[in-house]
C-alpha positions in Angstrom: 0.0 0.0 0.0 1.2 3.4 -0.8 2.4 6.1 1.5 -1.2 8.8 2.0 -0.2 12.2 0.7 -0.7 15.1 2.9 -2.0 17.9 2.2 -0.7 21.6 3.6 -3.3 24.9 3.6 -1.6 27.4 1.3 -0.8 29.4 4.1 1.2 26.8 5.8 3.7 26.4 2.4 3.9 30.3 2.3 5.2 30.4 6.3 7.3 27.6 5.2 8.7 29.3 2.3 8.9 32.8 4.4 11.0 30.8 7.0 13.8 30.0 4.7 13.8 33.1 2.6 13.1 35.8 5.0 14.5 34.4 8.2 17.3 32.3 6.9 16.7 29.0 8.1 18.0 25.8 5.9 15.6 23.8 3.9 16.7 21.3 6.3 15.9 23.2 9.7 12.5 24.5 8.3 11.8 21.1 7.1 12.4 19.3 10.4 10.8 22.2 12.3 7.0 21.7 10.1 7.5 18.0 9.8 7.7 18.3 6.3 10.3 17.4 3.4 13.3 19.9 2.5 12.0 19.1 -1.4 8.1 20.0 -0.3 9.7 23.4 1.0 11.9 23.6 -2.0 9.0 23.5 -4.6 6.9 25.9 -2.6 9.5 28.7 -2.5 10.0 28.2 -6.3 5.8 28.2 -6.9 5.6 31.4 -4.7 9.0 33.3 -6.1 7.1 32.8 -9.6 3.6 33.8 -8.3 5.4 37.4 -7.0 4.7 36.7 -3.6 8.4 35.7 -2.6 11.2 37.9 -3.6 12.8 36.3 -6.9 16.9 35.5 -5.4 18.8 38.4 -5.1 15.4 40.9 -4.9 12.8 42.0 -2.9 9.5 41.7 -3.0 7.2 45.0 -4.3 5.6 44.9 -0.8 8.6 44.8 1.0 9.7 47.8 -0.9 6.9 49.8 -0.9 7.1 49.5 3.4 10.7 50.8 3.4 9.6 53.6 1.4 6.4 53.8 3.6 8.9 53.8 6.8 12.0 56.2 5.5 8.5 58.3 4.7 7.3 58.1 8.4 10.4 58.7 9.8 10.8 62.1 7.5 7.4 63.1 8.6 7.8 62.8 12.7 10.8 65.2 11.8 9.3 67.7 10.3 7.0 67.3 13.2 9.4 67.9 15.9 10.8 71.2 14.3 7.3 72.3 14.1 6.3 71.9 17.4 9.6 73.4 18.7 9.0 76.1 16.5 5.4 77.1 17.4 6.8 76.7 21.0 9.7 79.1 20.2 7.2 81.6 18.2 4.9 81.0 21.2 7.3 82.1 24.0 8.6 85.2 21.6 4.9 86.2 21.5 4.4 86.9 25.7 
């Protein structure tokens, strides 16, 4: 009799695939960590690098870009925040 296939949510091979491409663990380590086989993980990362929703090898993904641009934005904007509120506190105190 031959060996039952299982069967993994799409969600589960995309956690799989982020652990080895985003967080740097082996086929191996990710593989022994789900209880799953280093080739399963291996065809996954491939399926979802192709779909877009990996980063191809060597780029990142158009999400994770767009969030670093979203960030480095964020971070400009509570600047300019902070010299306007020292400012209206300067013009404030000049004021009285």
């Amino acid at each position: 009799m031959g060996k039952e296939r299982k069967r993994y949510s799409r969600e589960f091979q995309l956690g799989a695939a982020r652990l080895v491409v985003e967080q740097g663990y082996t086929l191996r380590a990710a593989a022994e960590k789900l209880g799953t086989t280093t080739w399963s993980i291996r065809q996954w990362i491939e399926r979802f690098r192709e779909s877009g929703e990996l980063a191809a090898e060597g780029k990142t993904v158009p999400q994770a870009e767009e969030l670093k641009s979203l960030r480095r934005e964020n971070s400009q904007l509570r600047m300019e925040n902070e010299i306007l509120k020292k400012a209206a506190a300067y013009f404030a105190k000049e004021s009285l």
